[in-house]
KESESE-312979 format. One record per atom (N, C-alpha, C): residue in three letters; x, y, z. Coordinates in pm, whole numbers, plus 32768, in hexadecimal, padded with zeros to 4 digits. Atoms other than C-alpha are relative to their C-alpha. Example, Ala and Ser with C-alpha at 12.3 -4.5 7.8 and 13.67 -1.06 7.14 Angstrom:
ALA80597F898000ALA84CE7E3E830CALA805A80788000SER7FAE7F897FFASER85577F9682CASER7FB3806D8049
This chain:
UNK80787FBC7FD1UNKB536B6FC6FFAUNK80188036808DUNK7FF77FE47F7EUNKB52EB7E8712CUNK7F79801B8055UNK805B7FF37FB9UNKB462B8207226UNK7FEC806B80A2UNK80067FD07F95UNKB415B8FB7360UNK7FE77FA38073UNK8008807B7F74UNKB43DB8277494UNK807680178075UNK7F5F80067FB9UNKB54AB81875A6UNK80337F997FD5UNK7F6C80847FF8UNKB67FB76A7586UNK80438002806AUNK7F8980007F43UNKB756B7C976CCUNK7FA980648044UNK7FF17FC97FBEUNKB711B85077E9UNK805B806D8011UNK7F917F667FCCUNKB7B6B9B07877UNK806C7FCD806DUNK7FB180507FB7UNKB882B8BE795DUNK808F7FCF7F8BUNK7F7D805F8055UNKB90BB7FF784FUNK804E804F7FB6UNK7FBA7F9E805CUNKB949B93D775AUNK806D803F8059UNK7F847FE37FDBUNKBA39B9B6787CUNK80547FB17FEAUNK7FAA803E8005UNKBAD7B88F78ADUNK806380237F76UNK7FE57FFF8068UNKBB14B88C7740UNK808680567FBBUNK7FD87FA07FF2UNKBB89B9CA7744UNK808880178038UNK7F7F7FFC7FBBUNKBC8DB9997848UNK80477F7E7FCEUNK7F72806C8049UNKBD33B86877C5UNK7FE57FF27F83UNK7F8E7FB5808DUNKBD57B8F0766DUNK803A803E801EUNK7FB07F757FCAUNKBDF0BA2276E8UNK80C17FB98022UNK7F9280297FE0UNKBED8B95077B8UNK803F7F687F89UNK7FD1805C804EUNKBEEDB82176AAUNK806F80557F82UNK7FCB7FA4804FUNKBF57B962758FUNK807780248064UNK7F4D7F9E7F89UNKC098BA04767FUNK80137F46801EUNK7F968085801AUNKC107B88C76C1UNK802380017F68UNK7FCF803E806DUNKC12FB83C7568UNK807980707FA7UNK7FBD7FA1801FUNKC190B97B7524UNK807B8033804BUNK7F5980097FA6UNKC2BCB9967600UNK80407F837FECUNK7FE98061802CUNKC2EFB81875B5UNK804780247F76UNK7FE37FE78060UNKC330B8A17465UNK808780548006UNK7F8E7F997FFAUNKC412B9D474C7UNK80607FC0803BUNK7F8D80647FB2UNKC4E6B8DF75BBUNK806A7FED7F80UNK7F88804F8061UNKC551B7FF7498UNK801D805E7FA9UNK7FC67F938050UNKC592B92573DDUNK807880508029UNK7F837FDD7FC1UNKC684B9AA74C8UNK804F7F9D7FE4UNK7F9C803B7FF5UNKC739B85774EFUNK80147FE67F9DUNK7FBC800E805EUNKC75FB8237393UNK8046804A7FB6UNK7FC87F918042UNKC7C4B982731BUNK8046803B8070UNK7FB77F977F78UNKC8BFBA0C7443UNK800280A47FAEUNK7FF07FA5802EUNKC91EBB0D7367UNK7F4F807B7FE4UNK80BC7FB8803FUNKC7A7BB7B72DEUNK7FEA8029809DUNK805B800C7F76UNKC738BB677476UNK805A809D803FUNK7FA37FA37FD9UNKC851BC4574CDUNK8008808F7FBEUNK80067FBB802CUNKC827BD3C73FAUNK7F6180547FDAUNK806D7FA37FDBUNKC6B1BD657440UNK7FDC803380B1UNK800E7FBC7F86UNKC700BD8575A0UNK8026806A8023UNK7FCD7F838014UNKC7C9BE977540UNK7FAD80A8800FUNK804D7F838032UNKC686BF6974EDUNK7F987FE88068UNK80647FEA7F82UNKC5C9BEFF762EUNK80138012806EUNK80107FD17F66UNKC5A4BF8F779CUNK7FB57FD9803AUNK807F80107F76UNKC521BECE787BUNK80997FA3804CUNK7FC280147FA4UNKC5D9BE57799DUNK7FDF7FCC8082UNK8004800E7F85UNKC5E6BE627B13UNK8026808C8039UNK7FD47FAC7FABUNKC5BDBF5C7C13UNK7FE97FEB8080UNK802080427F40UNKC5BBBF477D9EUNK7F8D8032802EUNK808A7FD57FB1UNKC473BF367E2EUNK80068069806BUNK80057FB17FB5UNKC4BEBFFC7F43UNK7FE380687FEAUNK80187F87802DUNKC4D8C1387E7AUNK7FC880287FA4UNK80547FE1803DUNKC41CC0EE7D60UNK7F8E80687FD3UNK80687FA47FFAUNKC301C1E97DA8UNK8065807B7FEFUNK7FBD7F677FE1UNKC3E6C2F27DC9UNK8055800D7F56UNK7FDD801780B0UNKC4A8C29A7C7FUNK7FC3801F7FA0UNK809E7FFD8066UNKC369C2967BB4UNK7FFC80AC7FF9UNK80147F2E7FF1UNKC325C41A7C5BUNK802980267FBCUNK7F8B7F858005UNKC456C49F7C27UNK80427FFD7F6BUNK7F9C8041806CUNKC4D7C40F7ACAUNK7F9B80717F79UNK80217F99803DUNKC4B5C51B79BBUNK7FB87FC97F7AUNK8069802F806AUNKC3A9C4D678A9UNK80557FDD7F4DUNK7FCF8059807EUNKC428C3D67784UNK80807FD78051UNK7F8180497FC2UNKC561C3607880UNK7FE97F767FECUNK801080748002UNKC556C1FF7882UNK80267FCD80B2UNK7FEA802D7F68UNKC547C1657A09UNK80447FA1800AUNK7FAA804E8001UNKC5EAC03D79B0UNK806E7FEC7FCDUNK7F65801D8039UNKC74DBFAC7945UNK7FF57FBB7F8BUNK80078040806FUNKC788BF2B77F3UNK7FF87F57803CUNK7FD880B67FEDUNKC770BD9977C5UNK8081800C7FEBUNK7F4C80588022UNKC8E9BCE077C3UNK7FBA7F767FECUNK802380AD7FEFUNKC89DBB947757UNK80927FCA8004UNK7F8B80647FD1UNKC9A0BA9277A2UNK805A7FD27F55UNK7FCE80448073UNKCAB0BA5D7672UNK7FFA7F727FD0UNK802280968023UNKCACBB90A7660UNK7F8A7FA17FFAUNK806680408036UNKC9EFB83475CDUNK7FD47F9E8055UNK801680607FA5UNKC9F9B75576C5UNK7F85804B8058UNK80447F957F87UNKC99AB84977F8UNK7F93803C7F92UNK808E7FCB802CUNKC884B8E376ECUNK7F987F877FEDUNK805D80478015UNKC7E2B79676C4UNK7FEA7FFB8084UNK7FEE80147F60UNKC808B7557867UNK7F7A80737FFFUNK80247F9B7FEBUNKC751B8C97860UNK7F7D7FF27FCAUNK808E804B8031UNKC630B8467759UNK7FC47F788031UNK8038806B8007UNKC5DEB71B77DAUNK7FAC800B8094UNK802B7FBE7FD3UNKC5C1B7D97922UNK7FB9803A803EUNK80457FD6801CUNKC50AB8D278DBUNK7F487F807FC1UNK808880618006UNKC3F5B7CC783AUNK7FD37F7A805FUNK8016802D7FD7UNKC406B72D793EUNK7F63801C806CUNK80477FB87FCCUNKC361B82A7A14UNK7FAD805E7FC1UNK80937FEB8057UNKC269B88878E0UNK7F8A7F848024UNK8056807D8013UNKC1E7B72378F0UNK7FBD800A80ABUNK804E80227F6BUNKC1AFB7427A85UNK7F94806C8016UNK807F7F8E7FE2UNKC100B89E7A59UNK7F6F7FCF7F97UNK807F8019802AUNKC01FB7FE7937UNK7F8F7FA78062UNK807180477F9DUNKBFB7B6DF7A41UNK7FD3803B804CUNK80387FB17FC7UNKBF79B7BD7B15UNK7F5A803E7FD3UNK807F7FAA804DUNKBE82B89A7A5EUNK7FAF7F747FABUNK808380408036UNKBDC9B76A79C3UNK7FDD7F9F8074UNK803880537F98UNKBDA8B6BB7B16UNK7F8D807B802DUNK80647F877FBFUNKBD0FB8217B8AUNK7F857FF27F9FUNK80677FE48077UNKBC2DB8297A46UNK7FA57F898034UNK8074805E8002UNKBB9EB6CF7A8AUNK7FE27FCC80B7UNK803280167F78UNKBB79B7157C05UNK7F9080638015UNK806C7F778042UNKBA9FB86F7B76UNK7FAC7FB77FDBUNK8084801F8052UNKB9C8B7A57A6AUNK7FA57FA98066UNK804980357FA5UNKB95CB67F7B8BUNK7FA580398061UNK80607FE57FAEUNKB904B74B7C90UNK7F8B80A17FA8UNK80897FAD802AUNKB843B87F7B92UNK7F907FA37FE8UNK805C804C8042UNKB79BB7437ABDUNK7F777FEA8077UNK805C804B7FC1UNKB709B6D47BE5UNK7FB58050807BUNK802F7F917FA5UNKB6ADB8107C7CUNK7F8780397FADUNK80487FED808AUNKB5F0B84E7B30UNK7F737FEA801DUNK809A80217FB8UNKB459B85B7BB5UNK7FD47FA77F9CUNK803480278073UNKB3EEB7FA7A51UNK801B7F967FF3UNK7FF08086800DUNKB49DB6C37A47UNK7FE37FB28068UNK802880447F9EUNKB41EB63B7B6FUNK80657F54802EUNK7FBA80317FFCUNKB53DB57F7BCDUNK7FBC7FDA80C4UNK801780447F93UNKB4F6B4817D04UNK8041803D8066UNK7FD57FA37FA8UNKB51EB5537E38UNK805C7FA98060UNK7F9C80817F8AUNKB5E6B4327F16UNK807F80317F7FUNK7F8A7FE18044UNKB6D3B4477DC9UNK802780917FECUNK7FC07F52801FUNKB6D0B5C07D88UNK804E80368080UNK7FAB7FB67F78UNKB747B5DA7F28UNK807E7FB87FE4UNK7F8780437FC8UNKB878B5087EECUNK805280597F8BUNK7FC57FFC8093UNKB8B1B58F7D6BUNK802D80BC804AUNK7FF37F8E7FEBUNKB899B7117E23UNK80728008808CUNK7FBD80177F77UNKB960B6A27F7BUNK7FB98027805EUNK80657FF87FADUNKB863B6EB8035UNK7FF77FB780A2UNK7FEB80AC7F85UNKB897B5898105UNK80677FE37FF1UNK7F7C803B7FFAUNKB9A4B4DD8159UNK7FF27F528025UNK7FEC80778006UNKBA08B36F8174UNK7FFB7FCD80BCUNK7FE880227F7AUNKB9EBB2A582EBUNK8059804C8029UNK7F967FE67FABUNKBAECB35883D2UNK800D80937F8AUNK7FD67F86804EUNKBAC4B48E82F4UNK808A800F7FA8UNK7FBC80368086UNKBB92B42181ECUNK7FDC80267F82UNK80287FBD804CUNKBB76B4FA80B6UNK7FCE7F767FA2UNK804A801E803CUNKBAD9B45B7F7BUNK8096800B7FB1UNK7FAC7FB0803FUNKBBEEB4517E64UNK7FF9803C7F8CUNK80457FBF807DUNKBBC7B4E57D14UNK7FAE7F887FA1UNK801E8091805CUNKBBDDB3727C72UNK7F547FC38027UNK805380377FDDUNKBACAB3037D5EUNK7F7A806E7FD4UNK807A7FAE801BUNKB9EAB4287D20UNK7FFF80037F90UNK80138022805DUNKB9F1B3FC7BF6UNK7FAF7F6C7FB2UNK806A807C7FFAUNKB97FB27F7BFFUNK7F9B7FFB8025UNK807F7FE97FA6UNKB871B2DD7CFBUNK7FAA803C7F7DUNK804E7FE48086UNKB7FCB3B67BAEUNK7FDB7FD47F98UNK80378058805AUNKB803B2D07AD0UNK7FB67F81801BUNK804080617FCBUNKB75FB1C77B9CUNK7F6B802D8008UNK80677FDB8012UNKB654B2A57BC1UNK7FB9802D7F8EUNK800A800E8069UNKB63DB2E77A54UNK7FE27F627FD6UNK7FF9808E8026UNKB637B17E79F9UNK80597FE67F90UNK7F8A801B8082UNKB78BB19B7950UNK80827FDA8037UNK7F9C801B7F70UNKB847B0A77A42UNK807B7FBC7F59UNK7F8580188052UNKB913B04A78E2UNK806D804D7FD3UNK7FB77FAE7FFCUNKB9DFB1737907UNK80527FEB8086UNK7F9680567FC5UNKBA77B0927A0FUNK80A280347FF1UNK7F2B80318016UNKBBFAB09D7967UNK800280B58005UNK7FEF7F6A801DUNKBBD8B21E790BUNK7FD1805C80B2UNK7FDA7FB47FA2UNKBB81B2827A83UNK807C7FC4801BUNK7F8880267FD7UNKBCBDB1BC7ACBUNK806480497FB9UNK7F857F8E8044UNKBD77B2A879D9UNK7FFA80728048UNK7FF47F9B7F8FUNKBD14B3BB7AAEUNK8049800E8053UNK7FB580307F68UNKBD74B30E7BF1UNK80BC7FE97FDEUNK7F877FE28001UNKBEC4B2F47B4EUNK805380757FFBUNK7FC07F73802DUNKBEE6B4677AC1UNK8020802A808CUNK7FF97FAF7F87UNKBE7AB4E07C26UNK806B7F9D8058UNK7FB8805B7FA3UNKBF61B3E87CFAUNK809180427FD7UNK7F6C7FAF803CUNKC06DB4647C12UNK8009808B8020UNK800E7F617FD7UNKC02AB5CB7C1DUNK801680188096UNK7FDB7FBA7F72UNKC032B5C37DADUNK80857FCB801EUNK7F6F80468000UNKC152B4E57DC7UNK802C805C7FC6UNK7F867F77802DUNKC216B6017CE6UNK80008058804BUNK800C7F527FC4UNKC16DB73B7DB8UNK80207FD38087UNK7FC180227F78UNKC19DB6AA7EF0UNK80717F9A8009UNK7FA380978020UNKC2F7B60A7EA4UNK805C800C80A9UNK7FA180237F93UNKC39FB63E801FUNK7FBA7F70803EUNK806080797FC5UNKC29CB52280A6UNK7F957FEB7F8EUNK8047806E8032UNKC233B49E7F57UNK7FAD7F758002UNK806C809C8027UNKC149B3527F00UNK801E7FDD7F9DUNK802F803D80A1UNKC18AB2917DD0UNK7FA07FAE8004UNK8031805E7FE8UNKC083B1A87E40UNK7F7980257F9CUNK80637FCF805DUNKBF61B1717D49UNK7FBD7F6D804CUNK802A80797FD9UNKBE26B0727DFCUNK80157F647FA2UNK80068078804FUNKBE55AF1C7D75UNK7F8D7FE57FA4UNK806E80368060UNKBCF4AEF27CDBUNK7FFD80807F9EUNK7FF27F90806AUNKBD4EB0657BF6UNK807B7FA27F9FUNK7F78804E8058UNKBEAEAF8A7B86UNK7FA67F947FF9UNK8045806C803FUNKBDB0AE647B4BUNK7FC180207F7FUNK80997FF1802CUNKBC94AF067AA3UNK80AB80537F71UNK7FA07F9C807FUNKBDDFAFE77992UNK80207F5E7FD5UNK7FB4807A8052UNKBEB3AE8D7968UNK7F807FB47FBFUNK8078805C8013UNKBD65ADC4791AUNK7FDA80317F8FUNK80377FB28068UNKBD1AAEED7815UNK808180337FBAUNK7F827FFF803FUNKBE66AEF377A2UNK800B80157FA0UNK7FFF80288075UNKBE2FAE8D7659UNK7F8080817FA8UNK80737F8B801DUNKBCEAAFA9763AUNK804580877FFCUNK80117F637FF8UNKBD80B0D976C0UNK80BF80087FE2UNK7FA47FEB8039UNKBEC5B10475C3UNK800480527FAEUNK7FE27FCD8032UNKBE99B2247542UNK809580517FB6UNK7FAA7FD98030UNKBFB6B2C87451UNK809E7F8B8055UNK7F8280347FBDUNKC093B19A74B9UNK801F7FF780ABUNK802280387F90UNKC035B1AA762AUNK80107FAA8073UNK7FE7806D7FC3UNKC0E4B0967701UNK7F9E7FFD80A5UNK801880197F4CUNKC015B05A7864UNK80457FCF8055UNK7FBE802F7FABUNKC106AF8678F6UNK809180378016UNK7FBA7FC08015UNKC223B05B78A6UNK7FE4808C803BUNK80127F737FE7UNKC178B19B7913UNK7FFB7FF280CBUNK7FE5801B7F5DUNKC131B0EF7A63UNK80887FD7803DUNK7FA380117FBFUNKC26AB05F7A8EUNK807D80A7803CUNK7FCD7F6F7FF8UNKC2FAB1D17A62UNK7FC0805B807BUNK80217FAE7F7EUNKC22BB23E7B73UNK7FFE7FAF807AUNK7FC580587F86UNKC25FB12B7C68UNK80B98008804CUNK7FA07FB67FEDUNKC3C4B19F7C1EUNK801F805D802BUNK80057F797FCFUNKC396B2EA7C9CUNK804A80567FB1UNK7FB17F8B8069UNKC40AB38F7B43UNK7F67804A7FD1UNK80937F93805BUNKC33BB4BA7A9FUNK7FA77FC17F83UNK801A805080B2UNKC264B448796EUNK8020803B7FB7UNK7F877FC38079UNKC2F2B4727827UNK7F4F804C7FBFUNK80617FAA8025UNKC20CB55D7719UNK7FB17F9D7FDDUNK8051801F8032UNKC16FB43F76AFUNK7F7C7FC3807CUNK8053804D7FAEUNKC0DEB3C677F2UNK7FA480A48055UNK80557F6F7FE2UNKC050B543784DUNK7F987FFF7F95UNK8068800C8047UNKBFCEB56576F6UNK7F857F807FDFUNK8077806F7FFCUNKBEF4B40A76E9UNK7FBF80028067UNK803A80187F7AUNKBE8BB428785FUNK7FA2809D7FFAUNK802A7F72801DUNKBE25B5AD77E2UNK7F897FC27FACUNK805B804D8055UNKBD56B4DD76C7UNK7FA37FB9800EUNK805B80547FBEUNKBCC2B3EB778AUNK7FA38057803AUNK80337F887F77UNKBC3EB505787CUNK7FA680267F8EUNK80407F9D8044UNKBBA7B59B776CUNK7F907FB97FE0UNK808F80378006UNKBAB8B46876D9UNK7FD17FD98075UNK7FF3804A7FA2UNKBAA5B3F07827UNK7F6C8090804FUNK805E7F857FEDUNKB9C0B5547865UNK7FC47FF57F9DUNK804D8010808FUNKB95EB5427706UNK7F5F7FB8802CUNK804E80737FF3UNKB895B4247752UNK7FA57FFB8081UNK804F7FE37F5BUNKB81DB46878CFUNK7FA380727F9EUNK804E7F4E803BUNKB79DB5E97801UNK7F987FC47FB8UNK807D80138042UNKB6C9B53E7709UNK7FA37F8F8032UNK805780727FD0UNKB649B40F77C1UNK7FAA806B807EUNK80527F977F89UNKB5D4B53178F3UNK7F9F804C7F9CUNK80647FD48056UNKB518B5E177DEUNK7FA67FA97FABUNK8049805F805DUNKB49FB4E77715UNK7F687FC88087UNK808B802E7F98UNKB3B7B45D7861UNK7FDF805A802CUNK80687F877FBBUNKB329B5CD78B2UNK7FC180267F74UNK801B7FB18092UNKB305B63A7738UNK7FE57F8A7F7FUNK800180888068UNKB2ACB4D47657UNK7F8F802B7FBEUNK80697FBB804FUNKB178B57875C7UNK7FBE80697FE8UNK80247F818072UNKB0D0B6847505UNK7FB38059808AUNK801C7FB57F93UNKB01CB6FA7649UNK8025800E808CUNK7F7B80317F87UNKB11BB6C9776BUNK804E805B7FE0UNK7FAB7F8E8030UNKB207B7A776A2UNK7FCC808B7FEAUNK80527F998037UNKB0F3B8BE763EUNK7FF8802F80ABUNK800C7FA87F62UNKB0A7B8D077CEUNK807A80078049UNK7F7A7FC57FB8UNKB216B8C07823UNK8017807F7FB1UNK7FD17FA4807BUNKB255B9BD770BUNK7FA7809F8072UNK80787FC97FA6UNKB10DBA8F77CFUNK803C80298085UNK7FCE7FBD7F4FUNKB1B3BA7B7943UNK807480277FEBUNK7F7B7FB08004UNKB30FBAE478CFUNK7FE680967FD1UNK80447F92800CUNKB261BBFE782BUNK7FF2805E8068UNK80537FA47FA2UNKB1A0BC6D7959UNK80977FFD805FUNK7F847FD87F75UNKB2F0BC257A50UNK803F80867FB9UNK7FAC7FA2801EUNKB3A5BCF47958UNK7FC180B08018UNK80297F747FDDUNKB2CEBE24794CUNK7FC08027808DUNK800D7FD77F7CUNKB241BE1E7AC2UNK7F82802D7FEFUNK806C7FA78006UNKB13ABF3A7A6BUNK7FA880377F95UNK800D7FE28075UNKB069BFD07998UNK804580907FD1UNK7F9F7F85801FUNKB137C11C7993UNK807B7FED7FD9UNK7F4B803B805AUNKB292C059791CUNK7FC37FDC7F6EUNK800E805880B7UNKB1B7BFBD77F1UNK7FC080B67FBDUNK80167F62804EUNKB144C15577B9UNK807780477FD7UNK7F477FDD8021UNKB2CAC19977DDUNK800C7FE17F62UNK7FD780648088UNKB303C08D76BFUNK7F8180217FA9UNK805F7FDF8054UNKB1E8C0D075DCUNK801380B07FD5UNK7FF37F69802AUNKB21DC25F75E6UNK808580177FD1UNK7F9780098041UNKB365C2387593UNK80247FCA7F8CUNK7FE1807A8077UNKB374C13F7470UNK7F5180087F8CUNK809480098067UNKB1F3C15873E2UNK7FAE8093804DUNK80767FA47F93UNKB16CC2A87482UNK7F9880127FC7UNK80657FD38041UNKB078C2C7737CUNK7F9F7F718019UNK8073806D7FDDUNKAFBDC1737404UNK80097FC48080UNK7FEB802F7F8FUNKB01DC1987571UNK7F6D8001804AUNK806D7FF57FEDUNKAEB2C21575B1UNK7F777FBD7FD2UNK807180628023UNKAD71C13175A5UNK7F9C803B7F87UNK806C7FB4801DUNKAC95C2697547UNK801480027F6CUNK7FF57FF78098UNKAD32C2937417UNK7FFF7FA97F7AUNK801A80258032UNKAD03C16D73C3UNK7F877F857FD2UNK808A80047FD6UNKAB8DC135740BUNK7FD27FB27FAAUNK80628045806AUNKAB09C0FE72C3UNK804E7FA97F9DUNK7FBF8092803BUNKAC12C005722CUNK7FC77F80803DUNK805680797FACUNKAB81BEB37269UNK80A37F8D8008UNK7F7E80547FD5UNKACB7BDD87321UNK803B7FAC7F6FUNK7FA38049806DUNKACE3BCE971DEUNK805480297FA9UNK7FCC7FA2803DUNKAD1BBE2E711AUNK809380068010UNK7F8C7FFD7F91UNKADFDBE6C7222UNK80987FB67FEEUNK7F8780667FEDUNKAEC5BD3C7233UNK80377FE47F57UNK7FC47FCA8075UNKAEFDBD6070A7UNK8053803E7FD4UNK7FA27FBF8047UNKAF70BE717087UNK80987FEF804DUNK7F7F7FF57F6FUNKB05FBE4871BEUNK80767F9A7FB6UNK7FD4804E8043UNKB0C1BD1B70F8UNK806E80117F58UNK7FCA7FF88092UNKB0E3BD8F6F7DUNK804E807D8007UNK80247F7A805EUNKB0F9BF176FA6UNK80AB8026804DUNK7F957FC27FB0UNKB1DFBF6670DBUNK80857FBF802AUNK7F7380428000UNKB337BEFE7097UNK804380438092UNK7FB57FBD7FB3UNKB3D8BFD17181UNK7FCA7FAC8083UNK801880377F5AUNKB31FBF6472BAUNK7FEB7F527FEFUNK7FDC80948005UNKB30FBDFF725AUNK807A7FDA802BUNK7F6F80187FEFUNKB483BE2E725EUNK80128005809FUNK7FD17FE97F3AUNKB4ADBEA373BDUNK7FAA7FC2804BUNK8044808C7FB6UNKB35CBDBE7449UNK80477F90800CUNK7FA780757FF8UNKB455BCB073BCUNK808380038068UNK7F877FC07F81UNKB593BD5D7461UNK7FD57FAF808EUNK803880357F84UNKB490BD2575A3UNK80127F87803CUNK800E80B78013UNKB460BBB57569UNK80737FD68028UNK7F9F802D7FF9UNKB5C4BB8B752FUNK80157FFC8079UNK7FE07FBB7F90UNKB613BC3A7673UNK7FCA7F7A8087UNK802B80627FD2UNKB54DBB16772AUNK80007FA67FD7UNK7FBA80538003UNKB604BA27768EUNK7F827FA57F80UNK805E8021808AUNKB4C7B9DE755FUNK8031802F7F9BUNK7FC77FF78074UNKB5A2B9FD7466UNK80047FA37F89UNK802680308088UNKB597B99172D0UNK80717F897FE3UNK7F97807A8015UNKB65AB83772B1UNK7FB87F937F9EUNK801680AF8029UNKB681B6E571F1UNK7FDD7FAA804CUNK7FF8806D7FA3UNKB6BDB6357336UNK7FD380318091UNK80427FD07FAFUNKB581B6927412UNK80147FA58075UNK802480677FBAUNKB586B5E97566UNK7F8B7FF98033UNK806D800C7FFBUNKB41EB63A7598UNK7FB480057F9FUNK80897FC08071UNKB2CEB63374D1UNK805E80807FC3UNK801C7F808051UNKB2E2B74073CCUNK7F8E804E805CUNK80677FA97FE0UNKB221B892741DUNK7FB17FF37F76UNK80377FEC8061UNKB11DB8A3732AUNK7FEF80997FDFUNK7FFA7F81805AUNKB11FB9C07213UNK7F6E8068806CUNK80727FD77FACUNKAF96BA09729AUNK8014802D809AUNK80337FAC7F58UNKAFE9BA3A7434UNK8081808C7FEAUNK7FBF7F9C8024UNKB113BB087393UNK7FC880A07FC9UNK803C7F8C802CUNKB04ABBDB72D6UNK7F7B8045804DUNK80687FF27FB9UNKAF41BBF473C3UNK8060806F807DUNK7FB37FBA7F85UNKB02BBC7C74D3UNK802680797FCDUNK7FCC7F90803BUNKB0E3BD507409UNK7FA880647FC1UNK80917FC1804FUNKAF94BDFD7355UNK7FA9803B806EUNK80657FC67F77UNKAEF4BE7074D8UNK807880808003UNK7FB57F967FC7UNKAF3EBFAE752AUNK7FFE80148083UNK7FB480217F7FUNKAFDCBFFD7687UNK7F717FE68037UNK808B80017FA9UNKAE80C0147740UNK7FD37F507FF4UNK804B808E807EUNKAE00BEAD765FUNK80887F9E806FUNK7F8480418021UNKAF73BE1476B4UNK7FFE800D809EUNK800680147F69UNKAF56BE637835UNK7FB37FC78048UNK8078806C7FA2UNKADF9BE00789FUNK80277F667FD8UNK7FC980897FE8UNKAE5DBC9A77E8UNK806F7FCE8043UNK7FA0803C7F92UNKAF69BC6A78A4UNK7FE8802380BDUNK803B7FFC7F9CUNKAEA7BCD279EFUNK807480458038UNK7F747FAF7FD9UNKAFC2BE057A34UNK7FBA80668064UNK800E7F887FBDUNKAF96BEE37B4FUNK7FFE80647FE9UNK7FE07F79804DUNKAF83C0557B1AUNK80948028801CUNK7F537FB07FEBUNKB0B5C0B37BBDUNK803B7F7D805F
């Protein structure tokens, strides 16, 4: 059974967004790697048919200019004959895939904290939304770190059992700067983050998973292998999952909480009543005007809006979607009801502006 309701936030759908993107190209170069080192021959013979290379920054720009249309700017690949030196070359290479994925999913879940909690609608505790946005800083102006702003959010949520999973954070990001800043690296991870993982040891094993193995690898000051990117990529993900629907679930838990959030995203979105004449003359022009439709009596109205007009139902829904009231199994708020649906959608622009109390311009 589905339903109209939110499920994520526009916070979380980036996130989402960006570590698939970057979870798809890891796996997918993960894939092409061992494909090189097990086929020299196969690898070698599709490098044959590609151009890409190296050229010197210096002159670059000028190269680009001057290079006659379909030339190729770069030098063929040479991969390394021996099998040896081509595995040396793949292993590498994924090495420095795996540091650009941490990268980009430490950025992603340093994006979703501070939008979530920038988010008006969710009314996220303003002491926590200044630490979750950086806003503040720690005694002696001491930044905040991702791990901790992140706890600060879930403390203020009342979802302090996501305990071990901000500590997966605090490891991704500890790791991730330790790699980007490797002349005056840190392997250091706080003692109560290596308490709160070993303690949950036995919980957070996904796909085979070791914790004490992944830490000892970074106390070592070696890169993590694919499996300790991809599970710490995983974690990150319910670890938002779960902050996204517990922040909606306490603004949106019932049938009229969601109808008047549903109402002020509305009115933020259109501003005026001349954007909802925009949108109405464009998509329904034949019921953008009140006059014309004087002597229909509203229930009429909301009927036919309901049974008759596929088309603009379609794109009212589009709307919905667009503000994140989209048609799911797995609502994290109240359902919208069919009735404030069809009621909304069945006013024409004039009807559809005064209820939402829209300015003229």
């Amino acid at each position: 059974m589905t339903f109209r309701a939110l499920s994520r936030t526009e916070a979380f759908r980036a996130f989402q967004r960006a570590i698939g993107d970057a979870t798809l190209h890891l796996n997918t170069v993960a894939v092409g790697l061992e494909a090189i080192s097990s086929d020299p021959a196969a690898a070698q013979k599709a490098a044959a048919t590609l151009n890409v290379g190296w050229r010197p920054p210096a002159n670059a720009r000028k190269v680009s200019r001057d290079a006659p249309v379909g030339e190729p700017l770069a030098q063929r690949v040479v991969l390394p004959g021996a099998p040896a030196r081509l595995r040396d070359l793949t292993s590498r290479s994924r090495i420095f895939v795996l540091r650009a994925v941490l990268v980009a999913a430490c950025d992603a879940l340093d994006a979703y904290v501070a939008e979530v909690a920038r988010t008006a609608w969710l009314k996220i505790d303003a002491a926590a939304a200044d630490i979750c946005t950086k806003a503040v800083t720690k005694p002696g102006r001491i930044a905040w770190s991702l791990a901790e702003r992140y706890a600060e959010l879930c403390a203020s949520l009342d979802l302090r059992e996501l305990e071990g999973l901000c500590s997966i954070v605090a490891l991704g990001s500890r790791w991730r700067n330790a790699l980007v800043h490797a002349e005056d690296a840190e392997f250091t991870l706080a003692t109560s983050d290596r308490n709160a993982l070993m303690s949950r040891a036995a919980q957070l094993n996904k796909a085979g998973f070791v914790v004490g193995q992944a830490l000892d690898r970074f106390k070592s000051r070696l890169n993590p292998t694919l499996k300790d990117v991809t599970t710490i990529v995983a974690y990150a993900q319910d670890l938002c999952a779960t902050i996204d629907r517990r922040a909606i679930e306490r603004v949106a838990s019932n049938e009229s909480d969601v109808e008047a959030l549903l109402r002020a995203r509305l009115a933020a979105h259109f501003k005026s009543r001349g954007r909802v004449d925009d949108f109405w003359g464009t998509h329904r022009e034949q019921e953008w005007d009140a006059d014309r439709n004087a002597n229909v009596r509203p229930l009429d109205r909301t009927a036919r809006a309901i049974g008759c007009d596929t088309k603009w139902q379609s794109r009212f829904g589009s709307l919905l979607d667009s503000l994140g009231f989209s048609v799911t199994k797995h609502p994290a708020s109240a359902p919208i009801s069919d009735r404030e649906i069809g009621k909304l959608s069945g006013m024409s622009a004039q009807e559809f502006a005064d209820e939402l109390k829209l300015p003229v311009r």
